[in-house]
N, C-alpha and C positions, 0 to 999 in steps of 0.2 A: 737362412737363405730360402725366398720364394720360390725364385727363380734359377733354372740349370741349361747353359746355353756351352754346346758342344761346337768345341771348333777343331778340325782335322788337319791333319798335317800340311796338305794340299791346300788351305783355305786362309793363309796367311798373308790376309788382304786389309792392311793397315787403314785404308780410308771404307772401307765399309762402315752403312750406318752403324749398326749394332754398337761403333766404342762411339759415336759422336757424343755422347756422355755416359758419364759413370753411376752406377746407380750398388747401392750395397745391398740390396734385395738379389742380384743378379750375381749368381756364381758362374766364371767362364772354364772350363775343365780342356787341358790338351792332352793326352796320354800315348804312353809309347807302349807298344805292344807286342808281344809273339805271334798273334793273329796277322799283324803285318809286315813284321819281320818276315816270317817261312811260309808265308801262302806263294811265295818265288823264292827265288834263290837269286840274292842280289848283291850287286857291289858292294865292296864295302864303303868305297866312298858316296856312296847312294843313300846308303843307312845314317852316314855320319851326316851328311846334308842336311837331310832331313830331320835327324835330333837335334842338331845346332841350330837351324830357324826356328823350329819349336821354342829350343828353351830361349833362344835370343826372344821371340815373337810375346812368348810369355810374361818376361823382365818387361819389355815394354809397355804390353798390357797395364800390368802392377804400377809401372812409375806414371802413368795415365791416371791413376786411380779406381783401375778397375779389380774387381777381386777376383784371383785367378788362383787352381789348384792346380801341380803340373804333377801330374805320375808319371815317374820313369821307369824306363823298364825293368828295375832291381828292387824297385821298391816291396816291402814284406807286401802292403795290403793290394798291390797288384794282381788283378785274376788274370791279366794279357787276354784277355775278353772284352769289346768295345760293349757289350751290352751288358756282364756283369760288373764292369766298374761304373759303367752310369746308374746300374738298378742302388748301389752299395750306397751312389754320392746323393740319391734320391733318397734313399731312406735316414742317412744319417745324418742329413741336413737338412730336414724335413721341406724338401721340395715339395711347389703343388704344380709346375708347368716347367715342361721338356722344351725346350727349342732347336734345333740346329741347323745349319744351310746345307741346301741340296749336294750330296756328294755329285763327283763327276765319277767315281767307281759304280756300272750297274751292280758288282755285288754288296757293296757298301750302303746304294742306296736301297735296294730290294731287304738287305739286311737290318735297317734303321726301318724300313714302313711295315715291316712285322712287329719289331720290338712297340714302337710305340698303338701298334694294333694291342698289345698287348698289357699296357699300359693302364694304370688305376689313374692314373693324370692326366691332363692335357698335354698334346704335344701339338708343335708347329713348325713347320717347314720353312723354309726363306732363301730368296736366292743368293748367288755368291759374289751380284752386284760384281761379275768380274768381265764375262764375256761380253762380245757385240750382238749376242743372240740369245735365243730360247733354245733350250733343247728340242722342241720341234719343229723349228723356222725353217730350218733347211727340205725335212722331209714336207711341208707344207709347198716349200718353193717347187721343189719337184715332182709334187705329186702326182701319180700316173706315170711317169717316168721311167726307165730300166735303168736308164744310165746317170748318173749324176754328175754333167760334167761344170766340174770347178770353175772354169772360165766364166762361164754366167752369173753363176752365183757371184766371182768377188767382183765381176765389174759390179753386181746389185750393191755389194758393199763398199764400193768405191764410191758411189752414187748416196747411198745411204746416209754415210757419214763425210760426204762432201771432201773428201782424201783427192787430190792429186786432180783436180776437176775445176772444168773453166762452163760452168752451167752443169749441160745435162753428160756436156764430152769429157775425155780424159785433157790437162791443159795443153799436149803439146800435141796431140791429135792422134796417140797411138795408145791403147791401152797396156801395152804389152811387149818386154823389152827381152823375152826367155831367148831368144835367137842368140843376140848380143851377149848373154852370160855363159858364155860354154868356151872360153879361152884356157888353156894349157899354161900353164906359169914357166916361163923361161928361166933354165936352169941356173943361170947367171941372176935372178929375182930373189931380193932377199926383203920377204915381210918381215916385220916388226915383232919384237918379240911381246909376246901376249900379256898381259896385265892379270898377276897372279896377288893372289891374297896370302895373307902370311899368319894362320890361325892355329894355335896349338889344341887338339882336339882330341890328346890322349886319354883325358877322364871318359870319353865316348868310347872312344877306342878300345882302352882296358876293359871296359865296361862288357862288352859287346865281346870279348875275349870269353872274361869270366863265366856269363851266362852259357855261352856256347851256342850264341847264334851264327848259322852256318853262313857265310858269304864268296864270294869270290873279287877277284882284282886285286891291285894293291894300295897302297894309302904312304904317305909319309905325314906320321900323324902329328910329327913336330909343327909342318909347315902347308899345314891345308889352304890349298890353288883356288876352294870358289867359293862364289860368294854366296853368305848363309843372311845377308842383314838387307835392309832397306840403303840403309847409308854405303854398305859395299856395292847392292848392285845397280845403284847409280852410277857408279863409280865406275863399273865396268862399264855399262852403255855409254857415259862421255867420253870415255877412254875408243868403244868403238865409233862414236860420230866424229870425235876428232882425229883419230889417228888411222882409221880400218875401211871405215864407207867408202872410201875414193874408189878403190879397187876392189870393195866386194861384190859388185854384182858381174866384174869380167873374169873372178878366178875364184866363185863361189864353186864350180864346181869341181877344181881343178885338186888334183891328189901328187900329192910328194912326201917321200918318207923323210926327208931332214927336218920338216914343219908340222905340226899337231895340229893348230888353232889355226893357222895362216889369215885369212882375214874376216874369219866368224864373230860375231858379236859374243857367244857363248852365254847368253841371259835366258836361256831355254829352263833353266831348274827354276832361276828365281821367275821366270813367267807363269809356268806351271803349277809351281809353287803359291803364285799368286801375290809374292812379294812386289812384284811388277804389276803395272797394271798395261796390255795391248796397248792403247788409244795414245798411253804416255810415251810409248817407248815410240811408236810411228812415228809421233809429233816430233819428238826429240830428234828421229832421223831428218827429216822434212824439214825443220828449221837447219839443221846443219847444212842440209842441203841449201836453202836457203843463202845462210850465210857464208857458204865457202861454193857458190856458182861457177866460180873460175878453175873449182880442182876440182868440185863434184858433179860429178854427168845424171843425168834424171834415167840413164838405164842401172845404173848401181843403188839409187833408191826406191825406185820399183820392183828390182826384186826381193826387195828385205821387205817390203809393205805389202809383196802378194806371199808370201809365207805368211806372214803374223795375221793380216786381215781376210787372208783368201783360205789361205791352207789353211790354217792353223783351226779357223771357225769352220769349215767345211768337212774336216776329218770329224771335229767331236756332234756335227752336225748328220754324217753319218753314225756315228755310234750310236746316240740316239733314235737315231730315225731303224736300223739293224739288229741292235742287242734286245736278246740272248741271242739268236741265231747268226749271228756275224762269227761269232766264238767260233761255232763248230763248222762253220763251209770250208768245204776240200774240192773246189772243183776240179781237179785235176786229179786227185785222188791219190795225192803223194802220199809215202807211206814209209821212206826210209829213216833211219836213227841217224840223227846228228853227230857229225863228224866229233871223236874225242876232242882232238887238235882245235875246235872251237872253243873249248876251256882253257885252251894253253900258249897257243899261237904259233907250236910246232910241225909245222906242214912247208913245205920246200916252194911253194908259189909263194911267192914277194909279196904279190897285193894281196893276197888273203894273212899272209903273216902278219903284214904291217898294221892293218888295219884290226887285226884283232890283237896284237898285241898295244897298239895303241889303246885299244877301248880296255885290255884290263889295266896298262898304268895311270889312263887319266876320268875313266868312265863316261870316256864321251867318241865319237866320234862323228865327222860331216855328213851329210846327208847325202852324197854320192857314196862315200865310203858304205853306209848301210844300204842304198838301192842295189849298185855298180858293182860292187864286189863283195861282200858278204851273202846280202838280199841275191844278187845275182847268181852266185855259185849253188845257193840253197837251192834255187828254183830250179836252175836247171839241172843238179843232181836229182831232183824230187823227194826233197825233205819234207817229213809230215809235218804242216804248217802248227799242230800244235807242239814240236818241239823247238821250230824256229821260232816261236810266238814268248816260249817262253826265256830263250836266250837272250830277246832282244828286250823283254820288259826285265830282263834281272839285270844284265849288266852296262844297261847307261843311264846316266842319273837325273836324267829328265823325263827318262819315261814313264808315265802312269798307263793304264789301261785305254783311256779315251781316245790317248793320241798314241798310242804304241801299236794297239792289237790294230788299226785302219790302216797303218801307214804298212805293218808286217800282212795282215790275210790280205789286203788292199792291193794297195800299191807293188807293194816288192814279191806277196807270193800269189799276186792272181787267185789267192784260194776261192775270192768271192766271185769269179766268172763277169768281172767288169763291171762291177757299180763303180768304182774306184777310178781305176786307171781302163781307157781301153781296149790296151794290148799287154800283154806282158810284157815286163823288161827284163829284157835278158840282152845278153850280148858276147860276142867273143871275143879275142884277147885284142883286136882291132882298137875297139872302145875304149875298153882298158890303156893303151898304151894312147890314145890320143888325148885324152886327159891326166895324165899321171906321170911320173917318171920310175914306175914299179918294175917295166919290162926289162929296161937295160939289163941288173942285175940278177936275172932272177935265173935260178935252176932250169927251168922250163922257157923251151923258144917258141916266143908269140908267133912267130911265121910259120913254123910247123904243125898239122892239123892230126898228122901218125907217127908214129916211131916213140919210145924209150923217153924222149923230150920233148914230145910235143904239149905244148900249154892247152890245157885238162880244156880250159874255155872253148875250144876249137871244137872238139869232136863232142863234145856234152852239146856245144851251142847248136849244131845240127840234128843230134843226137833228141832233143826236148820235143824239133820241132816233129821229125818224122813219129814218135811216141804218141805226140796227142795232135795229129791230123785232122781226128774226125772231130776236136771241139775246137779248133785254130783253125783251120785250113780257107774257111768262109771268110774271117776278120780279118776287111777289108785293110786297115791299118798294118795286114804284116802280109801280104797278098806277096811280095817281092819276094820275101823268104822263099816261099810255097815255089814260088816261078824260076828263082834261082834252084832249090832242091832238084826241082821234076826234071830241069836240062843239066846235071848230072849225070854221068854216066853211073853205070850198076857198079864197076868196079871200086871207084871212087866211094861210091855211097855205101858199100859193104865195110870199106878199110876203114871209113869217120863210124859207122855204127861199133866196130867189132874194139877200135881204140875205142871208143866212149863206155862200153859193155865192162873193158879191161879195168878204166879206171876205177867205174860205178863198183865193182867187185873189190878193188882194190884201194877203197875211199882212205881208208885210216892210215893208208903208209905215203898220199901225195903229198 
């Protein structure tokens, strides 16, 4: 073997050049390791994901004709070191040239351009031929900038790659349908039940036992739910363009505990993963759209096409353009330890139970569920952003570093002082129940702001604001908060403080 070409777990991108032929000078190496296992504390069904594309991506490989070495995590000559199993496969194969595509982990990649600094061989970098950008397209688009706001950018990507566009305009004269998507699902509304894969996944499982890799969640490892192949998660995006698009962009943001998936695509692992590829899965939307114009409305396809083409490149477009220092921002200077009850889903508020106990039995959960009510209670408790950082990169299974740590110090905890989002999102239990149907039931009454039952959101949500006055009180985007507080009375504003004080002291038993 001449040649030693590293491919990562995350890089499991079936049409990249690199297999368009097979060559037996060229060794491909995939390995599982303790390095990536315990640098977090992760699902288990996040770990099993991930070893199962692996070893499926690798089978492939081989019946391609390509020559591929897989190390698992059990295996004797395993160091669970990404750089001393490459030095071992270089020397005993008498490698003369290193290759690999650019990770999207900055410790990954900081970690690979020492190793091969260090290197008696040539080494070469390559892209991962997966995104719609560069890693510094975005910070170039904004240069000079404070704020980076998304809207600009994805209409540039709507433009870019000709998406949804009749010349230079959007086709139907509006770019932007986010108004339209914030309907409440009618209790009486029963979505479809979600399209689950049926993989038995116990040799990982066991596996994973044995070693004593530490994880959380839970798995039924008879009958594993998602999709780890190319050919499954096709499967699931036709299953979302035929049966799910009509109504995802009216009740994407919408929360109910009877339903998990309601009408999410759930192709977030194998996108990330890279078993997907962006441009395919759009397209895929767009033609359905297309071909079922009588049931599909163009505001339910624009919001699935500004996540994947807007969000989705604009978040890793930040990391890039932010990391290392994105990691460590605390603007707000929070500094509290994360609720136990986040490990277990034992807390008497509904929407925070449901929603965290949904993310340990399925490792996933909606994107309001993490801004709205998890993202939201963190923030406004003042959890020290690197321990909600790490909660949210261990336990759902699509999260990697790029798009985890933006969307968590970002988006949900303000930690970076509005590159992100421009305001915090925060909200009281108003919010909560106008989307959801968590209130009804719950311990705690959304209409009460003090007493014994009053829902935590109420007096924390006032509570946040008067705390950091003097780095809020300017931004114009929450000016109303400010106006509603100051015509308060004292009495009132002493009882929402002294309830919020009570909680804040009393976090682990709500």
């Amino acid at each position: 073997m001449k040649k030693l070409r590293l491919i990562l777990g995350d890089q499991l991108n079936h049409s990249h050049s690199w297999f368009d032929t097979s060559n037996k000078d060229t060794l491909y190496v995939l390995m599982e390791m303790r390095q990536e296992t315990d640098y977090v504390t992760h699902h288990i069904q996040k770990v099993v994901a991930f070893f199962t594309a692996m070893r499926a991506f690798a089978d492939t490989l081989k019946a391609q004709g390509h020559t591929v070495t897989y190390i698992k995590l059990d295996d004797s000559n395993n160091h669970q070191s990404l750089t001393k199993n490459i030095t071992d496969l270089i020397e005993s194969h008498g490698i003369n040239k290193f290759e690999y595509q650019l990770p999207d982990e900055y410790r990954l990649d900081q970690q690979l351009k020492a190793f091969c600094d260090s290197l008696t061989v040539p080494s070469e970098a390559f892209d991962t031929e997966h995104f719609l950008t560069q890693r510094d397209d975005l910070g170039n688009f904004f240069k000079g900038k404070k704020t980076y706001l998304m809207e600009s950018f994805y209409r540039s990507m709507r433009r870019k790659h000709n998406i949804l566009m009749d010349g230079d305009q959007p086709e139907t004269g509006k770019w932007n349908y986010d108004a339209q998507n914030r309907k409440k699902m009618p209790k009486t509304h029963t979505p479809p039940s979600p399209i689950l894969m049926n993989r038995n996944v116990n040799d990982i499982f066991t596996m994973l036992q044995n070693v004593g890799v530490k994880t959380i969640g839970n798995i039924d490892a008879d009958h594993f739910i998602w999709p780890v192949t190319r050919k499954e998660s096709l499967k699931v995006l036709d299953y979302f363009t035929e049966h799910l698009l009509h109504y995802f962009g009216d009740f994407q943001d919408a929360m109910t505990p009877e339903y998990w998936s309601l009408y999410h695509s759930r192709v977030s692992f194998a996108l990330n993963a890279k078993i997907l590829n962006p441009l395919e899965v759009v397209h895929a939307v767009i033609d359905a759209y297309r071909k079922q114009s009588d049931r599909i409305d163009i505001s339910q396809v624009e919001g699935f096409v500004r996540q994947i083409i807007g969000w989705r490149e604009y978040m890793r477009g930040i990391y890039w353009a932010k990391m290392p220092e994105f990691a460590e921002m605390n603007y707000l200077d929070h500094t509290r330890k994360l609720p136990s009850w986040f490990w277990t889903g034992k807390t008497k508020m509904k929407c925070m139970s449901h929603s965290i106990q949904q993310s340990l039995d399925y490792a996933y959960a909606h994107h309001i569920q993490r801004l709205m009510v998890t993202g939201n209670f963190a923030l406004l408790a003042g959890i020290d952003p690197d321990e909600i950082d790490q909660w949210y990169l261990g336990i759902y299974i699509d999260a990697i570093e790029w798009v985890e740590i933006t969307n968590t110090r970002g988006m949900s905890q303000f930690a970076d002082g509005g590159i992100v989002g421009t305001k915090p999102y925060v909200s009281s239990a108003n919010y909560i129940d106008k989307m959801s149907h968590y209130c009804k039931d719950c311990y705690y009454d959304k209409k009460v702001k003090t007493g014994p039952k009053a829902c935590p959101f109420n007096s924390l949500y006032w509570n946040f604001y008067d705390q950091h006055t003097d780095k809020l009180s300017k931004n114009p985007r929450i000016g109303m908060a400010y106006r509603t507080w100051a015509k308060m009375d004292n009495e009132k504003k002493e009882a929402l403080l002294l309830q919020a004080n009570h909680y804040l002291e009393q976090i682990e038993d709500l």
